[in-house]
Every structure is written in structure tokens, then in C-alpha cells.
N, C-alpha and C positions, 0 to 999 in steps of 0.2 A: 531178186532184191532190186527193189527200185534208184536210180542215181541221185545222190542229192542236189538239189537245185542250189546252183552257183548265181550268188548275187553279185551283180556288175554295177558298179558306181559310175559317176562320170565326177571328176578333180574337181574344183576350180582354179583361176589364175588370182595368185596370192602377189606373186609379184614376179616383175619383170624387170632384171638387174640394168643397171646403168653404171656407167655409159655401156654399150652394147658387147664391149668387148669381155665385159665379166660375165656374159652366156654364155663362153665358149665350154666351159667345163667347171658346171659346181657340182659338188656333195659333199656327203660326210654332215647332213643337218643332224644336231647334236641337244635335246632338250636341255633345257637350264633354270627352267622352274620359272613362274611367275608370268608363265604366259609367251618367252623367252625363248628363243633356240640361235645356237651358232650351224654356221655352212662355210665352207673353203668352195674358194675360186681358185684351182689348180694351175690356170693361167688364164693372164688378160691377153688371150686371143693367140692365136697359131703361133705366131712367131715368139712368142712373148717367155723369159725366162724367171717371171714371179706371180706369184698371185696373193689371194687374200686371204684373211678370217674374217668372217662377217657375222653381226650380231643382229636380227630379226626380231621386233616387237611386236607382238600377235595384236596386244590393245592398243596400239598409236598407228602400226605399219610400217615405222622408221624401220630403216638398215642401216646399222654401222658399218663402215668398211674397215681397217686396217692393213693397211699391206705389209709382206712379209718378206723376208730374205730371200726368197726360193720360190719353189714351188712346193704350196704344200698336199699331201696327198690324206692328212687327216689332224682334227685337233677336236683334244679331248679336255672339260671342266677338271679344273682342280679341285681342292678344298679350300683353298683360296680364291673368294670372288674376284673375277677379272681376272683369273691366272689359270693358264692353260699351257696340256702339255701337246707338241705338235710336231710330227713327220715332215719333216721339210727337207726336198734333196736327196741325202744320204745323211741326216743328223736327225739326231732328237733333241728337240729344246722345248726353254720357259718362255712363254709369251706374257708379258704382263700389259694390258690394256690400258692400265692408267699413264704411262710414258712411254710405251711401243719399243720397249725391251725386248732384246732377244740374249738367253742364256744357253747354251750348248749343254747339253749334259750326256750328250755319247755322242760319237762320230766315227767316221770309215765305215760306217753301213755298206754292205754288198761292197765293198771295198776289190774282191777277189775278179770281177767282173766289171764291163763296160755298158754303159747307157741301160745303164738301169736307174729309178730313183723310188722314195716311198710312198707306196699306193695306202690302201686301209687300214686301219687297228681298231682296238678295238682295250680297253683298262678293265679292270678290275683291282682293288686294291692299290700296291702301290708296284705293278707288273700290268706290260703291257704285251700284247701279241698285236703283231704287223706283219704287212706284207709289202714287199716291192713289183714293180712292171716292168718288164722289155719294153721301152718306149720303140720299138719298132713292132712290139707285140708277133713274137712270133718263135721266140726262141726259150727256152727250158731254162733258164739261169737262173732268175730271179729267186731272193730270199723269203722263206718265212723264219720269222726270228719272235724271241720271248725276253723284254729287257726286263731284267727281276731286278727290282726295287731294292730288296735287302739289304742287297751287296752290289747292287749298279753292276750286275752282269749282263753283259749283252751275249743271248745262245742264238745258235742258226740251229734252227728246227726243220728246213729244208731249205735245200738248196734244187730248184726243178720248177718254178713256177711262172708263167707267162704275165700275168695279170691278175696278182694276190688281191680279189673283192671284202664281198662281203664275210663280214666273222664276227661272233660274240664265242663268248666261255661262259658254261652251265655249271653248275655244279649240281652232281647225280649222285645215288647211292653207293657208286664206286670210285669216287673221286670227282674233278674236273674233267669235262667235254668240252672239244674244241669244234664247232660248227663253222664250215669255212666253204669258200669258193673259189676258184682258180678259175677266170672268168673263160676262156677259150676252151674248158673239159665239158662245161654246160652241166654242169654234176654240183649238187649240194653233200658235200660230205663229213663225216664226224670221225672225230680221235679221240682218246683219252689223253689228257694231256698231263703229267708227272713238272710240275716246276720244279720240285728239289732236284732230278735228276738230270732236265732239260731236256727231256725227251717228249715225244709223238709216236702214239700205238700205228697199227696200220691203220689203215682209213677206211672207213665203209660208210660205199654210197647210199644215202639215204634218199634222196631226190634226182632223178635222171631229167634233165630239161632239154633233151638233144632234139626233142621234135620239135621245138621253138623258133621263130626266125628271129627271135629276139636274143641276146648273149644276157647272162644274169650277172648282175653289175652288184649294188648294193644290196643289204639285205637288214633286216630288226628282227627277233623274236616276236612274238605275242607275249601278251603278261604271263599268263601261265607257262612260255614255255616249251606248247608243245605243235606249234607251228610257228613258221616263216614268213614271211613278208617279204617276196623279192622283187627291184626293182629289173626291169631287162630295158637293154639299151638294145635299139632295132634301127640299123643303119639303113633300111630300105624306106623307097617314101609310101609313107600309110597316113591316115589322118589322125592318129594318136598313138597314144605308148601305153605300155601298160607294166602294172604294179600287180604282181602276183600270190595269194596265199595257200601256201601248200602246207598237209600237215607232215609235221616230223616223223611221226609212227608208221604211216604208209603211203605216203609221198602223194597223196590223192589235193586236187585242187577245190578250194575252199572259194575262192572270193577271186575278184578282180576290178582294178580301178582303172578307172583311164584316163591320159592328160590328151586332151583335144589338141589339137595343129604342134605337137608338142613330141616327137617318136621315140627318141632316145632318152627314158626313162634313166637316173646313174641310181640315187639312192632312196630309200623313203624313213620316215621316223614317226612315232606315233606318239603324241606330247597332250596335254593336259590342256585343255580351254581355257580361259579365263571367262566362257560361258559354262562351262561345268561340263560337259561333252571333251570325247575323247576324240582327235583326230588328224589326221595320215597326213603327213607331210613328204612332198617327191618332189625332188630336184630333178631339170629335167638339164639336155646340152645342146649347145649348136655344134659341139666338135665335128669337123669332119664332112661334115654339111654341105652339099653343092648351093653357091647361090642360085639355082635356079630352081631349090628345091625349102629355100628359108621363104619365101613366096609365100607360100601352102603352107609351110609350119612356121608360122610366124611369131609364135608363145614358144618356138624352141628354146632353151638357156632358162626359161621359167621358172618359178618354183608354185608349186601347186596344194592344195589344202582339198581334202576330203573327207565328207562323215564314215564312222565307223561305230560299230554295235559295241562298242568294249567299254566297260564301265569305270576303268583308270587304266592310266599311259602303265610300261615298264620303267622300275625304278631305275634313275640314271645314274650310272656309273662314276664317282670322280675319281681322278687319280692322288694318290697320297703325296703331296708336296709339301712341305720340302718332305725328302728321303732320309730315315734313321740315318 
């Protein structure tokens, strides 16, 4: 049987945040329709204990910034325009964009543990599923949690995770699927995921990425479903990063993108043109970065735009605010 031929893109550079210090760490870009997508700036630079929400217009190029309480590790549309709900810290709150509100709607996150705060989520409905990270990245603590909307529960769905990535929820012929990453296992894995009982089946790896020198950070579905989109963040100097797609059924590589002087790939999103073309959006970082190595990657912190074969974006998720 012959191998399929893997096509390899090369990104472009869409933008280059400013002032410098909000490349040190963005993702989480979030379509919003209209040509539109939001990104979090986890922090303004190493030392820095807040960062932003940012709003990208594909037809002008503007970026809005807004700065946030914390640090946020994701933010997700509402149903309300301008209102988003967002991982900051150790809380989950409302963000409203017209007066740069912030409302609390759970707290004590990973409460049980120290230096930890909120990595990625991921909505559906009016339930989210999140992860947190050992900010020292190296120890088994950290939460996955499911806050149900209904009744404003907050469940710990594990408690064992170094650096909770990329995640979306399917829904399959046997319920909800939880597709998730635990970014130091190098493993793309699936659960059934039970909200009434607040449970997670065992897991089974579906994608093994251990021969990588790249760590899988962010990730999207495909519209259909039944492939992945991973971003891998590669802490060695190379002259690009790369955006990976593997299929869900047999873990085999489909496609790959690459951001030029750019190595540490965090997340990618696939959103709708306002030329009618569908296409790949990757946030890349300076985290971590030797200066003598931002030289040579000098588009590091960038955020990147490349074509894709796919004939419409996946439908984006808002979360149901306010809450019954």
C-alpha cells in the first residue's frame, strides 16, 4: 500500500503583537464570526502577573487589547456579543468588553494545591471543561474540571495533570467524547465524558506524538470531526514551528503547516474568510526564549494565517450566559 502524500504549507505572518511584551505567551485564538477571532496573552512578559483578551479583525487588521485581572489561560464567546466567559487564575468569570467588567462566577479552582493556575477549556452549551498547569510544569497536580452550567457545579474530573492543552467534546453515538491533551504525556487521548454524573471513562490513546521534539500544546478538530489539528510548541532553535494534522481513527499524519523564524507553535483555529476560503490561524510564543536565539526567530510571539482545503470553518461554540 502506498503512503499518502502529506502536504506541507508554509503560515504567513498576520501579526506581530505590540508592544513586544504580549509575544511572550498567546493562544487560545477563538473564531467569532464576521471575519473576527479573540486570543489571550497569558502574560505581558516573564515576570508579568496579567495578561490580555484580544480581539483581531481579519478585514481591517486591527487588534483590540483589553487587559484582564490575571492571567488568563482561555476565553470563550458568549451569546451575548462582547461577553465572554474566561479562565483567569484560579476563577472563572464574565468579561464584558463594552466597560471591562469582570464578574466571578466560581472560585477556589485547584484550591487543594499550590502554583497551579487555568490552562485551556474548551464550552459547549452552558458547561465547560478546563484544565490547569504546574507553572513549574513538572508535577502531577494539576486539575481537569467540568463547570455545569445547570446548577453552577464545579466537578474535578482529575486531579494528575502537568499542563491541561488542547481539548474539545464530541458528541458520538454513545454519548459525549472528551479529546484532551496533557501536554508533557505527548499523547492525544479520548474519554467518554458522563455530565450528569461528573465522571471520565478511562482514556484511550488515540494519537502517540512521543517521537516529536516538538511538545503538543493547542489543538481544533476538523469540521467533520474526525481529525486534529495540533499545534506543537518546540523549545529547540529550528527555523519554524509546526501545526500538525493527524487523523482520530488511526492516528496517521495528514497535513502540516509551518510558521517561519517562529518555533514554538501554542495553538491553531480554523475560522471563515471574509474572502470565502477557510483558514488556519496559529499562535506562536517568545516564552522561554534565549535572547540569543529571538535573533533567528524573530516573528516568535506572532500569530500566523494559512490556506487550508476545507470548504467551512467548525461551528463555534458559545457558552450560555447568563445561566438558568
Amino acid at each position: 500500500m502506498s503512503t499518502p502524500k502529506i502536504t506541507s504549507r508554509d503560515a504567513r505572518l498576520l501579526y506581530l503583537p505590540v508592544p513586544p511584551e504580549v509575544r511572550f505567551l498567546p493562544e487560545g485564538p477563538t473564531a467569532l464570526g464576521g471575519g473576527m477571532f479573540s486570543w489571550v496573552a497569558i502574560h505581558h512578559g516573564s515576570k508579568a502577573v496579567t495578561g490580555s483578551l484580544n480581539i483581531f479583525d481579519l478585514k481591517t487588521g486591527r487588534n483590540q487589547q483589553f487587559n484582564l485581572p490575571g492571567r488568563p489561560g482561555f476565553a470563550k464567546p458568549t451569546q451575548q456579543e462582547g461577553v465572554f466567559v474566561v479562565g483567569c487564575e484560579r476563577s472563572l468569570g464574565i468579561f464584558r468588553v463594552s466597560d471591562q467588567s469582570w464578574q466571578v462566577i466560581c472560585e477556589g479552582i485547584d484550591s487543594g494545591v499550590d502554583n497551579t493556575i487555568i490552562n485551556d477549556g474548551t464550552c459547549f452549551g452552558d458547561n465547560l471543561v478546563f484544565g490547569c498547569k504546574d507553572l513549574e510544569f513538572k508535577t502531577k497536580k494539576a486539575g481537569l474540571y467540568l463547570f455545569r452550567g445547570r446548577d453552577k457545579r464545579l466537578v474535578q474530573l482529575r486531579s494528575d495533570q502537568i499542563c491541561s492543552n488542547g481539548k474539545d467534546v464530541i458528541s458520538s453515538g454513545d454519548g459525549l467524547h472528551l479529546i484532551d491533551i496533557d501536554s508533557p504525556t505527548r499523547k492525544v487521548v479520548r474519554y467518554r465524558l458522563d455530565t450528569q454524573a461528573g465522571q471520565l471513562s478511562d482514556c484511550q490513546t488515540i494519537i502517540d506524538l512521543s517521537n516529536l521534539a516538538g511538545v503538543p500544546d493547542g489543538m481544533v478538530l476538523t469540521p467533520d470531526e474526525q481529525s486534529a489539528i495540533i499545534s506543537f510548541y518546540n523549545p529547540n532553535p529550528a527555523d519554524f514551528g509546526e501545526t500538525r494534522q493527524y487523523s482520530l481513527l488511526d492516528g496517521q499524519l495528514e497535513g502540516i503547516w509551518r510558521t517561519p523564524r517562529s518555533p514554538q507553535a501554542t495553538c491553531p483555529m480554523l475560522i471563515d474568510h471574509p474572502d470565502g476560503s477557510v483558514k488556519l490561524v496559529i499562535t506562536t510564543a517568545v516564552e522561554h526564549m534565549p535572547e540569543s536565539r529571538q535573533t533567528q526567530s524573530d516573528w516568535a510571539g506572532g500569530l500566523f494565517i494559512a490556506d487550508t482545503d476545507f470548504h467551512h470553518a467548525p461551528a463555534s461554540s458559545r457558552f450560555q450566559w447568563p445561566l438558568a
